[in-house]
C-alpha positions as CSV (number, residue, x, y, z in Angstrom):
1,X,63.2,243.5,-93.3
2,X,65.5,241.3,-90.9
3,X,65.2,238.3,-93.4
4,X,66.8,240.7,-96.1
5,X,69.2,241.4,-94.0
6,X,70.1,238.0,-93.5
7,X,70.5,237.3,-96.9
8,X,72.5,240.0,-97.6
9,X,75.3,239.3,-95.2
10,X,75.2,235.4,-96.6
11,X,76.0,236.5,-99.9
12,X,78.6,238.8,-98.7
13,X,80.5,235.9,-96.6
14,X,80.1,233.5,-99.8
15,X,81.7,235.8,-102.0
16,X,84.8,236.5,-99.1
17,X,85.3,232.9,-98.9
18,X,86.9,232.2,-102.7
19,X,89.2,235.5,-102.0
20,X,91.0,233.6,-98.9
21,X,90.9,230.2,-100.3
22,X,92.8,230.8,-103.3
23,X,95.7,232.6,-101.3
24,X,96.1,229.6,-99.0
25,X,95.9,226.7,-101.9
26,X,98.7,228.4,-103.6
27,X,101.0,228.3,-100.3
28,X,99.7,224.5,-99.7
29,X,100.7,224.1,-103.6
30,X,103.8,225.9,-103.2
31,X,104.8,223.6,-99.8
32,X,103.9,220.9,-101.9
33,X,106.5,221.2,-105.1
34,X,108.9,222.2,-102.3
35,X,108.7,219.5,-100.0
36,X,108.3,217.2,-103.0
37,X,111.7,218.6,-104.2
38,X,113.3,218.3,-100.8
39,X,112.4,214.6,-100.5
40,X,113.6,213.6,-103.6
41,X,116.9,215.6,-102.7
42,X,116.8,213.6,-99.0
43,X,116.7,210.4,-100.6
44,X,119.6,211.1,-102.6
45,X,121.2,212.0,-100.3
46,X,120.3,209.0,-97.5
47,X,121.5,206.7,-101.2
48,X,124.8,208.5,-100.9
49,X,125.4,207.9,-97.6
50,X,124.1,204.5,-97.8
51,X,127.2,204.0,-100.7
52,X,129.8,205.6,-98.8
53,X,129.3,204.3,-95.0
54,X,127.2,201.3,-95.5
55,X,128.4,199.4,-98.1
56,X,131.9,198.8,-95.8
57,X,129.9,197.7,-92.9
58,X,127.5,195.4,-95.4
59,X,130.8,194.4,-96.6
60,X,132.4,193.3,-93.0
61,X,129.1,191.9,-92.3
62,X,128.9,189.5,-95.3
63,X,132.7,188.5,-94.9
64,X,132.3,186.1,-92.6
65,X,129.0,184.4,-94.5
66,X,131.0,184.6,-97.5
67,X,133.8,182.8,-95.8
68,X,131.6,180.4,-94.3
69,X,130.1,179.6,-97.7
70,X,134.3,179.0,-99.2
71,X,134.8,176.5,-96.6
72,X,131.7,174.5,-96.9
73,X,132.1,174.7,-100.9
74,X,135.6,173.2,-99.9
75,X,135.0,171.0,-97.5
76,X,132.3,169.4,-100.1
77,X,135.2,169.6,-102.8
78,X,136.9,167.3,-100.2
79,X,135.0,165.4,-99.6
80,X,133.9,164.6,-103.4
81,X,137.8,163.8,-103.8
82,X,137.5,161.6,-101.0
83,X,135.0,159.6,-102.2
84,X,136.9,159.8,-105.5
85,X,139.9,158.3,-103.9
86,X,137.6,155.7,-101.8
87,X,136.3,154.3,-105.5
88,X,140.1,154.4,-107.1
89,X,141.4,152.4,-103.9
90,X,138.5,149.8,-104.6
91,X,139.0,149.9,-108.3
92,X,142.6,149.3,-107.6
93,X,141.5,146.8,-105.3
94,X,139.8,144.9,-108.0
95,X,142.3,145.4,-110.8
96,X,144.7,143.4,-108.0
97,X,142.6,140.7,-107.1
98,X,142.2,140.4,-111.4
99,X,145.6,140.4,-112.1
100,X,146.4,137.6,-109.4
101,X,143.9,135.6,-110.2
102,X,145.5,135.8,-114.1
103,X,149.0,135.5,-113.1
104,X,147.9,132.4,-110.9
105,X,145.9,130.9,-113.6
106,X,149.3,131.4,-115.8
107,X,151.4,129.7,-113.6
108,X,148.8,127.2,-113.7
109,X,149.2,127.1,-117.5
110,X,152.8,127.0,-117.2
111,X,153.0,123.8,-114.6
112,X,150.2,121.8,-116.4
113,X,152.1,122.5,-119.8
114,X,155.3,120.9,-117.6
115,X,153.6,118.4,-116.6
116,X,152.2,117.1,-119.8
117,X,155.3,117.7,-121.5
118,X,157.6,115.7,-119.0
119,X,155.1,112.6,-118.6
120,X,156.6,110.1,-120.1
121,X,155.3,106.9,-122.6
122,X,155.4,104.5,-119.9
123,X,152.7,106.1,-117.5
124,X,149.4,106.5,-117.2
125,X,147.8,109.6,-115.7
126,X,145.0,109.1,-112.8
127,X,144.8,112.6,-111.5
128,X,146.5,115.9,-111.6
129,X,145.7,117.0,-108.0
130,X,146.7,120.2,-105.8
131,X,148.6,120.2,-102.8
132,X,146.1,121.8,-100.1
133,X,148.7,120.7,-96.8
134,X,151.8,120.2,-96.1
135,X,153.2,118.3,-92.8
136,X,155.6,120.2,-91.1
137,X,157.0,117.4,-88.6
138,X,160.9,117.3,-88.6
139,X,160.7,113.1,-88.8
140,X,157.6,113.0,-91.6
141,X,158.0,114.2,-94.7
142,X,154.3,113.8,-96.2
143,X,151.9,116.2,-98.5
144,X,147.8,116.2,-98.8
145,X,146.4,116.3,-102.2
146,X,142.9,116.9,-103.4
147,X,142.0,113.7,-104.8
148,X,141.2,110.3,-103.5
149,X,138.9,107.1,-104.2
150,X,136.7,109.2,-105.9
151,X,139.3,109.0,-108.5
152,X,140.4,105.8,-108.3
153,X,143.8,106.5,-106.4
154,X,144.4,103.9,-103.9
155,X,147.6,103.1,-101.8
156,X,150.9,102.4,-103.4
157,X,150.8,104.9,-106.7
158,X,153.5,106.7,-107.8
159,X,153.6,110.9,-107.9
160,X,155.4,113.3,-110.2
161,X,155.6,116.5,-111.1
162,X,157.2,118.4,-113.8
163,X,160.6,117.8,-112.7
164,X,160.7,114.3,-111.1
165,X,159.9,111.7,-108.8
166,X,157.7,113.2,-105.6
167,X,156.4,110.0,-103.8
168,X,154.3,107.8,-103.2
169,X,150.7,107.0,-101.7
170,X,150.0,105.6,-98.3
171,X,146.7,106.6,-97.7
172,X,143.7,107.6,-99.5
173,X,140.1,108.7,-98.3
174,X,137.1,109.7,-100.6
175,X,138.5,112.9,-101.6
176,X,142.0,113.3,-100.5
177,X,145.1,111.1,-100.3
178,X,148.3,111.1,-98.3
179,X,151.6,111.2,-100.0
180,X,155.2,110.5,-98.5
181,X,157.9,112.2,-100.3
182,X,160.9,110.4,-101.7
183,X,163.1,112.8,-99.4
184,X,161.8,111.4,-96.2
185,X,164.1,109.0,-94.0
186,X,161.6,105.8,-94.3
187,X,161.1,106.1,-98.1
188,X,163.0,103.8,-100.7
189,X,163.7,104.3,-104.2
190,X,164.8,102.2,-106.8
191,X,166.9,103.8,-109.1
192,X,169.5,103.5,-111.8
193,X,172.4,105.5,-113.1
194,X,172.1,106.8,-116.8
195,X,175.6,106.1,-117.4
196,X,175.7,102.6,-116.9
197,X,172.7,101.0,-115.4
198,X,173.9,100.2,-112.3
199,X,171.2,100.0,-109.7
200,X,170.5,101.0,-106.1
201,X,167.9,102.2,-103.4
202,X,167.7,105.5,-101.9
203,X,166.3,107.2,-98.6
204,X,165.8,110.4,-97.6
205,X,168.2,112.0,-95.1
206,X,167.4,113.3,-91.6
207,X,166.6,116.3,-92.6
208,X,165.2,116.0,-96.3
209,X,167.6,117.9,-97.9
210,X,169.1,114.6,-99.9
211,X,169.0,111.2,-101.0
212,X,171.6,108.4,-99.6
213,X,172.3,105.4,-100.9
214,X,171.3,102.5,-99.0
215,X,171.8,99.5,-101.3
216,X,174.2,99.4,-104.4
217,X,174.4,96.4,-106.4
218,X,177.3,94.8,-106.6
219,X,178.7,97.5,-104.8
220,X,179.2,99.4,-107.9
221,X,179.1,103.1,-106.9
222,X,177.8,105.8,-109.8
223,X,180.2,108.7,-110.5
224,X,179.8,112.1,-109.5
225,X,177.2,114.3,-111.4
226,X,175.3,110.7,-112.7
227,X,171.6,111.4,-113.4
228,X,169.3,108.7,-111.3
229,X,166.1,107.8,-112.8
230,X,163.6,104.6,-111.4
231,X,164.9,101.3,-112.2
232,X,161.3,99.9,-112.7
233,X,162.0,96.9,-110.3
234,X,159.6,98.2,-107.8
235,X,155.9,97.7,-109.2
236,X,155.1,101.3,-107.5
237,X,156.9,103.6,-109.2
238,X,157.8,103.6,-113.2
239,X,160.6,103.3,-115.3
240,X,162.7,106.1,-116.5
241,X,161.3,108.9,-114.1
242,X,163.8,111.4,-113.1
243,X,165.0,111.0,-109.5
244,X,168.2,113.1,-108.4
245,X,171.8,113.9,-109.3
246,X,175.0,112.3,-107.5
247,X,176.9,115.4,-105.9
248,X,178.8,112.9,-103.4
249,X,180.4,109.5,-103.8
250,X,181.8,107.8,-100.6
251,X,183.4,104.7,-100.2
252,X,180.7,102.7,-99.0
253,X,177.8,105.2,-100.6
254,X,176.7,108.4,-102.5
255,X,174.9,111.3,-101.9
256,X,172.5,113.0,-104.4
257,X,170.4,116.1,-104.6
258,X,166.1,115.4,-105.9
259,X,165.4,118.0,-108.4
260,X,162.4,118.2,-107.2
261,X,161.8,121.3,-104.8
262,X,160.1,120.2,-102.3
263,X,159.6,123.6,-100.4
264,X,157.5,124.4,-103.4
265,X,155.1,121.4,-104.3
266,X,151.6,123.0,-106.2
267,X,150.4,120.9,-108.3
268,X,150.9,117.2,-108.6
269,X,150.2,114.2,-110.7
270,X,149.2,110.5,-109.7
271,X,150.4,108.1,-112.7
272,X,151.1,104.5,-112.8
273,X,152.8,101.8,-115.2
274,X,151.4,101.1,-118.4
């Protein structure tokens, strides 16, 4: 009787249970489709605010980076030119050392083209030879040039250039030799006038600016603006080489001016008689 009992107020609870259940889902549905509205209206609304207040402050945050990122992009801009302008300076650099080297190698042209075109018939050449030093004594008027025994120049041969009469050789080593211009006080220079043939010697005066006459034969002086060229009666230097110009006549001697410059000797040549 008890046990029947028992099952009767089991069967009665299981059939109250589906009657309360079914109330409460539908609130837990109903909290569900309304919370699930509310968040996506929350969200919206966090976005909105996230537009209108944080995108200012995001902005005044990333001015700075931003600004840092324009400088460094210009500082690497400078320093690209920089490096632009380092190559152009050696570029420029090179173009120079080009064009001197061609405008060198042009006067070089132009004073070998002198040279061979004012040698005259009656010389040999031995060397053409650069001037590499020049004495600066007030009492010495000598030059070095490049060439010495190892081309056959020896003491005692004449030197020209494209406009006249240089000097002479006193000394001579393997590979250089010692010249002493026509201009200096101990040199002497036989030389006759164009005009007339007369003949005299010249020295150089004290201070190498001119050529004075020390000897005249038969005292016969030359007239003023007379071209001088060697005489030839000196074994050293050879006939009918261009010497100087009379500027002066004295009573008792003459003055004339070398056309050769001799603040500007390059490039010389070492001849001799035929």
């Amino acid at each position: 009787m008890m046990f029947k009992r028992f099952n009767t107020s089991s069967s009665a609870k299981k059939k109250s249970i589906p009657s309360f259940l079914l109330p409460l889902l539908f609130l837990l549905t109903f909290f569900l489709i309304i919370f699930n509205k509310t968040d996506y209206f929350l969200i919206d609304k966090i976005k909105g605010y996230g537009v209108d207040y944080l995108l200012p402050v995001t902005k005044v945050i990333s001015s700075p980076v931003t600004t840092i990122s324009n400088i460094s992009l210009r500082i690497q801009n400078i320093q690209y030119l920089e490096n632009e302008n380092l190559q152009l300076k050696e570029e420029i650099i090179r173009l120079k050392k080009w064009q001197t080297l061609a405008i060198k190698n042009s006067r070089e042209n132009r004073v070998f083209k002198k040279l061979l075109n004012s040698t005259s018939h009656q010389v040999d050449i031995i060397k053409t030879a650069s001037v590499i030093n020049q004495t600066p004594g007030l009492y010495t008027k000598q030059v070095i040039i490049n060439a010495g025994l190892n081309y056959n120049i020896v003491k005692d041969l004449a030197v020209i250039n494209e406009k006249g009469l240089v000097g002479k050789t006193i000394l001579s080593t393997n590979s250089n030799s010692k010249v002493l211009l026509i201009n200096d006080s101990s040199s002497s220079i036989p030389v006759k006038t164009l005009s007339d043939n007369s003949y005299s010697i010249l020295t150089g005066s004290a201070d190498g600016k001119f050529l004075i006459s020390s000897y005249t034969q038969n005292n016969q002086l030359p007239r003023l603006g007379d071209l001088l060229v060697t005489s030839g009666n000196a074994k050293i230097f050879p006939r009918d080489i261009l010497v100087a110009k009379v500027i002066k006549v004295n009573a008792d001697h003459f003055i004339a001016l070398p056309y050769v410059d001799f603040n500007n000797l390059n490039y010389l040549q070492v001849v001799k008689s035929k």
